[in-house]
C-alpha positions as CSV (number, residue, x, y, z in Angstrom):
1,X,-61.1,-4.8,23.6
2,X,-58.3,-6.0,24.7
3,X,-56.9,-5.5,28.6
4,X,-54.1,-2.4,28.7
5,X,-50.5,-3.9,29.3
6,X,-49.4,-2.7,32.7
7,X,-45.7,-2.1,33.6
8,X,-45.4,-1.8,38.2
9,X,-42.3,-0.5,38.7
10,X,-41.8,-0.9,42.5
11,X,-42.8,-4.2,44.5
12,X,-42.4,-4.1,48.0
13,X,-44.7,-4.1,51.2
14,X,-47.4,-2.5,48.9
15,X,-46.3,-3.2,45.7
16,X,-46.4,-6.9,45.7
17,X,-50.5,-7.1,46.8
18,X,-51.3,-4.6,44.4
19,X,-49.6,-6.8,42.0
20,X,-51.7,-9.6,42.6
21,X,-54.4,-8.0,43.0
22,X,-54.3,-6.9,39.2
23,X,-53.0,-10.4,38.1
24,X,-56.2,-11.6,39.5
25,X,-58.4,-8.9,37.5
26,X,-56.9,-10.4,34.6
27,X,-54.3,-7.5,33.2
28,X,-51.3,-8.5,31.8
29,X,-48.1,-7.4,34.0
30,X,-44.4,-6.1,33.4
31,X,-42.8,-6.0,36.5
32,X,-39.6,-4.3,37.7
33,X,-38.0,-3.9,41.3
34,X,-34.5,-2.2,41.8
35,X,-34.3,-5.8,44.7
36,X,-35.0,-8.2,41.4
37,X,-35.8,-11.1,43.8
38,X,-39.0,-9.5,44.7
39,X,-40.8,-10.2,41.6
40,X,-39.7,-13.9,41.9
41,X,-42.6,-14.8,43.1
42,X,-45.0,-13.5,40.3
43,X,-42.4,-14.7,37.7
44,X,-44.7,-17.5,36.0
45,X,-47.5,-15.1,35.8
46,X,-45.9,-11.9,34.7
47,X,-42.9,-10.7,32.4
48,X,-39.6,-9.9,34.8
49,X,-37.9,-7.1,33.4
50,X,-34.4,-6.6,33.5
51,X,-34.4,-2.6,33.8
52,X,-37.2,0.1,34.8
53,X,-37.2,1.1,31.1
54,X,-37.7,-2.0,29.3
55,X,-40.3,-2.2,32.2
56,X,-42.3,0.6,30.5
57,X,-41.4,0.2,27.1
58,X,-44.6,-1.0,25.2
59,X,-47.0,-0.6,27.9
60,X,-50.0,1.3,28.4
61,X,-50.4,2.1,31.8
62,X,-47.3,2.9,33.8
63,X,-47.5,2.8,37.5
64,X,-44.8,3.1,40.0
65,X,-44.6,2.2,43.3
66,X,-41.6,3.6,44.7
67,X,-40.3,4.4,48.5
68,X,-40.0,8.7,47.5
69,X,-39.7,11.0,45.5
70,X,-36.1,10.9,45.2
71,X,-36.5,7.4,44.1
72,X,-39.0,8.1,41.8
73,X,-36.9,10.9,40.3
74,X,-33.9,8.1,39.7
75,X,-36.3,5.8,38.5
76,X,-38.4,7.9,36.2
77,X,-35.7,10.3,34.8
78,X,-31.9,9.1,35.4
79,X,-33.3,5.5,34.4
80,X,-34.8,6.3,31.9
81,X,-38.2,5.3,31.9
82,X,-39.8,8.3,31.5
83,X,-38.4,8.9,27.9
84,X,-39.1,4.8,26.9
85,X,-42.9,5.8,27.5
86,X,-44.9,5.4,24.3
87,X,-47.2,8.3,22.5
88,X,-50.4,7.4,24.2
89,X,-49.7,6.0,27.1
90,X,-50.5,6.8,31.0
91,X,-48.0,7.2,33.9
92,X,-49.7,6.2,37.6
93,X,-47.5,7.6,40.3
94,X,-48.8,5.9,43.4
95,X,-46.3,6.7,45.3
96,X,-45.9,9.7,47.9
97,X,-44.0,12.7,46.0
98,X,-43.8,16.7,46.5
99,X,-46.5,18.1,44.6
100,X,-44.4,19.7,42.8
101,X,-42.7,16.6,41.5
102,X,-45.8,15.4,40.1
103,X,-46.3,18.7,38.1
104,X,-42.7,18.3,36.8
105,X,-43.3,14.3,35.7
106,X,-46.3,15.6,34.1
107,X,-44.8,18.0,32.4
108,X,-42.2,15.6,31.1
109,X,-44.5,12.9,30.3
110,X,-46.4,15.6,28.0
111,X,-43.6,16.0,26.1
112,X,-43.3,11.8,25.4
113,X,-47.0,12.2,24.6
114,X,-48.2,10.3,27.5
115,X,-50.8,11.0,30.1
116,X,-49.9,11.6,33.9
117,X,-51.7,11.1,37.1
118,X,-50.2,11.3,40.1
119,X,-52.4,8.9,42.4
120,X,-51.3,8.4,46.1
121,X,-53.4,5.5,47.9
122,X,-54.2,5.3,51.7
123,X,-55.4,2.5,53.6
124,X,-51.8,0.5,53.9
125,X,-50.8,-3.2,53.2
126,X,-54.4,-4.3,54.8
127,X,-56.1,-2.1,52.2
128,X,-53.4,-3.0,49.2
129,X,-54.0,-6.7,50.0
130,X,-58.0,-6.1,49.8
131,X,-57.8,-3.9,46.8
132,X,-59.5,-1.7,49.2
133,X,-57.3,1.4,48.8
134,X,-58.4,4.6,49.1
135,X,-57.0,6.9,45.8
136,X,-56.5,10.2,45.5
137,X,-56.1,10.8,41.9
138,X,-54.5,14.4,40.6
139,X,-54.8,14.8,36.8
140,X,-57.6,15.5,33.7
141,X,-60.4,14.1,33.6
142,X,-60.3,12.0,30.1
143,X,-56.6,10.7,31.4
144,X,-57.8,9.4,34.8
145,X,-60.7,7.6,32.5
146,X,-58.5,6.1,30.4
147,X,-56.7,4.6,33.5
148,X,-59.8,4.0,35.8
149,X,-60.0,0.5,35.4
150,X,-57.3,-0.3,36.0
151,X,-57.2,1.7,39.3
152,X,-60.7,-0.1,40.4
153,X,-58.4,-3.0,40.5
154,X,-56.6,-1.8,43.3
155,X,-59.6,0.3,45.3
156,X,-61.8,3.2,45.6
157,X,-60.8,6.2,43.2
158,X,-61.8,9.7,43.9
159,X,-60.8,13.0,41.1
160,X,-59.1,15.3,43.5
161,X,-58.4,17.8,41.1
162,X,-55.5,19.4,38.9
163,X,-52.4,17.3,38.4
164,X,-50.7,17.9,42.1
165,X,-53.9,17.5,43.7
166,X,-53.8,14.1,44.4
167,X,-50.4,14.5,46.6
168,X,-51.7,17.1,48.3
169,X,-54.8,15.2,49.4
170,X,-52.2,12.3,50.7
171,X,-50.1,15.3,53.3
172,X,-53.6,16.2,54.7
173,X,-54.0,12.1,55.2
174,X,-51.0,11.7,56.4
175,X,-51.1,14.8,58.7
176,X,-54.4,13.1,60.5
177,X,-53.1,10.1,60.5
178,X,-49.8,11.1,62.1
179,X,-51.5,13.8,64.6
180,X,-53.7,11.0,65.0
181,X,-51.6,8.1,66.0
182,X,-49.9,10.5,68.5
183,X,-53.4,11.2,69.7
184,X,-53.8,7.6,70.4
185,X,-50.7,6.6,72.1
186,X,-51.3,9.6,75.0
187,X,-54.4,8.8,75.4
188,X,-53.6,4.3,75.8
189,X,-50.9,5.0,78.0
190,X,-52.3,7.9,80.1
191,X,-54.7,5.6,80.5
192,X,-52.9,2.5,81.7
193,X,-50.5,4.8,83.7
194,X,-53.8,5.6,85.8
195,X,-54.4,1.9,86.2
196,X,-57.4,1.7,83.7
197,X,-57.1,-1.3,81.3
198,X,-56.1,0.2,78.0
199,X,-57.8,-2.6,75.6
200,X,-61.1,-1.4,77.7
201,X,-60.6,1.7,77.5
202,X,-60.2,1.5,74.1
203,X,-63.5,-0.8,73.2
204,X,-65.3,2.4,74.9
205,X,-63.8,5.4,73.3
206,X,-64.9,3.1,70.0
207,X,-68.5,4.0,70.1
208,X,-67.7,7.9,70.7
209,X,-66.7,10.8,68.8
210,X,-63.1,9.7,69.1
211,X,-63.8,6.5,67.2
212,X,-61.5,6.1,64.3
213,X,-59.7,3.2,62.2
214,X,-56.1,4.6,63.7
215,X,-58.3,3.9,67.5
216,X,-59.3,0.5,65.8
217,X,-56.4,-0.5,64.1
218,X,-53.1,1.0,65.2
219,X,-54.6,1.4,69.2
220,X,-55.1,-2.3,68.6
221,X,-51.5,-3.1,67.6
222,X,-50.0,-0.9,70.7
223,X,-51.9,-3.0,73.1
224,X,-50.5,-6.4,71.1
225,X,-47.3,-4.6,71.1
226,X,-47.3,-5.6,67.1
227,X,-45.2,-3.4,65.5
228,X,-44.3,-5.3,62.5
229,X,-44.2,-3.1,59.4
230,X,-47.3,-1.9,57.6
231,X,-46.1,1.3,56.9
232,X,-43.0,2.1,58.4
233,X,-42.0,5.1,61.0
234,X,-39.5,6.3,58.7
235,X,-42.1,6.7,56.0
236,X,-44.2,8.7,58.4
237,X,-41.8,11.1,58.8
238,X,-40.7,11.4,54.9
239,X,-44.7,12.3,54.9
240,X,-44.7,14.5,57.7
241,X,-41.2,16.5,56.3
242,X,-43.1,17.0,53.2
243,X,-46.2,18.3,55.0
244,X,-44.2,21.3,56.7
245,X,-42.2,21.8,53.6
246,X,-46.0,22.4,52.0
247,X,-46.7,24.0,54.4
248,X,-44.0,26.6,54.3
249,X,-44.1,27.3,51.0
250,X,-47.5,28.5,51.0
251,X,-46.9,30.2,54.3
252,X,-48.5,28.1,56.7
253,X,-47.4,27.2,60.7
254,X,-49.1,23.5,61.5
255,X,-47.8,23.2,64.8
256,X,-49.5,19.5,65.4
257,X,-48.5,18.1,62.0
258,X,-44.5,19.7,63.3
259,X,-45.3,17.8,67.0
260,X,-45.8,14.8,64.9
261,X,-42.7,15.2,63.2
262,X,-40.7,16.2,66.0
263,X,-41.8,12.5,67.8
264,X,-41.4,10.4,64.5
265,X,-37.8,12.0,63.8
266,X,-37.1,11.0,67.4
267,X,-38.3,7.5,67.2
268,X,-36.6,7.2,63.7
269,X,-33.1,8.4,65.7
270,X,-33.3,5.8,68.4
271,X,-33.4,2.9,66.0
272,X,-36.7,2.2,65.1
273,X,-36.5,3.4,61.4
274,X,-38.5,0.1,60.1
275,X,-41.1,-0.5,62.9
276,X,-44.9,0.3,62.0
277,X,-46.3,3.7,62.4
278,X,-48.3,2.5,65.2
279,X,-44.6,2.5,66.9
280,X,-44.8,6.1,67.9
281,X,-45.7,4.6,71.2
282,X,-42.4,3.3,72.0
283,X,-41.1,6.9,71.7
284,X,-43.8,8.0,74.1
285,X,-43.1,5.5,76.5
286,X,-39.2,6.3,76.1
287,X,-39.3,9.8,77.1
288,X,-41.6,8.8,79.9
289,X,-39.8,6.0,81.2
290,X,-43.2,3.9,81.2
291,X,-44.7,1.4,79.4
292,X,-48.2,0.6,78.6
293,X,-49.2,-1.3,81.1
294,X,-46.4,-0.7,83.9
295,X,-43.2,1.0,84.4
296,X,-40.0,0.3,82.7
297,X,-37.2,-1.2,84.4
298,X,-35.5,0.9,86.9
299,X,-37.9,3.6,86.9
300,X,-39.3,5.3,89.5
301,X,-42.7,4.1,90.5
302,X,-41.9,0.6,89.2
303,X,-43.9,-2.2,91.3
């Protein structure tokens, strides 16, 4: 049987390695990226479309990629590519949307005869590059079987439920992980402000109940001070917005996912949009006037 013809409609920081990724499984790729120059470097191994609907036209499995679900919208519906699906086909919408989004691209994919599932991945550029993601798929059964291997390409896939499902299982993931990173960055710097070493006391707290990959990973990159985009702040705090609007709606108060927020929107305001999650630190350390490690400039304390 022949491998399903893929169309990726979005290649950027975790586009591009999942890309590969299924090049090197062997499936046959479309590619489109609104930036065109980003699938230059997958041009002699996959077709370059010119448009997101030419993208899609003739494939089998549809994923996209995309930064939200406003872009997804423009790309899916005011594009055009929802409507160049063909009968038979699935739509994969990896990216992080409203629930309700996905229930209304299902809906519309229904009525192009195609199969939806809306499959939101954690695990970042580290996972994407490993095909290690985690995936939370929403959607029917017999669809998400029809697409499953292609998904294995790409990392571990789990059934949440009902179409929706899967984006809700990404807010409660990215509600840990941005309560979480917070968590972290108090904890590092109340710790250095005290005069402990913070890479110590972060090798200890590893083999404890606060062990975690954001203590591993991300409490690793404060003490580097390497901030370099996995997944950028203001993606945390598109996540984070779209938690309390969830939350609201099915009237909920989550006042550490809206403490989160609150320090993400401020970090986002002072400039630091495009710096890695993990960055929350810097806003932490502005409203204290410290930095890990010692005091800033001209503060108080400084010696």
């Amino acid at each position: 049987m022949a491998s399903p013809h893929i169309a990726f409609l979005g290649i950027g920081l975790m586009g591009a390695p999942m890309v590969h990724n299924l090049l090197a499984a062997g499936f046959p790729l479309t590619l489109w990226n609104r930036t065109a120059s980003k699938c230059e470097p997958f041009a002699t191994r996959a077709t370059i479309a010119a448009t997101a609907s030419e993208a899609v036209a003739g494939a089998d499995v549809v994923i996209t990629m995309l930064e939200n679900g406003d872009v997804v919208e423009s790309v899916l519906v005011e594009q055009g590519a929802m409507t160049a699906l063909k009968a038979g086909a699935v739509l994969v919408d990896m990216s992080s949307v409203q629930p309700s989004l996905a229930r209304r691209h299902a809906a519309l994919a229904a009525e192009q005869g195609a199969g939806y599932l809306d499959a939101p991945v954690s695990g970042g550029t580290r996972g994407a590059e490993a095909g290690s993601l985690s995936i939370m798929a929403g959607g029917d059964s017999e669809t998400l079987e029809q697409a499953r291997p292609v998904l294995e390409a790409l990392g571990k896939v789990t059934h949440i439920g009902p179409v929706g499902a899967g984006q809700l299982a990404k807010l409660a993931n990215q509600a840990i992980v941005g309560v979480t990173i917070g968590a972290v960055s108090e904890a590092l710097l109340l710790a250095a402000r005290g005069g402990a070493d913070p890479a110590a006391v972060r090798e200890a707290l590893m083999g404890g109940f606060a062990g975690s990959k954001i203590l591993e990973q991300h409490g690793q990159r404060m003490i580097d001070r390497d901030f370099a985009p996995g997944a950028p702040a203001r993606i945390q705090l598109k996540d984070l917005r779209m938690i309390l609007d969830e939350a609201r709606s099915e009237g909920l108060t989550l006042p550490l996912a809206q403490q989160a927020h609150n320090g993400y929107l401020s970090l986002v305001a002072n400039g630091h949009a495009d710096v890695d999650h993990s960055g929350l630190l810097l806003e932490l350390e502005h409203v204290n006037g410290a930095r890990m490690g010692g005091f800033a400039p001209g503060v108080k304390g400084e010696g």
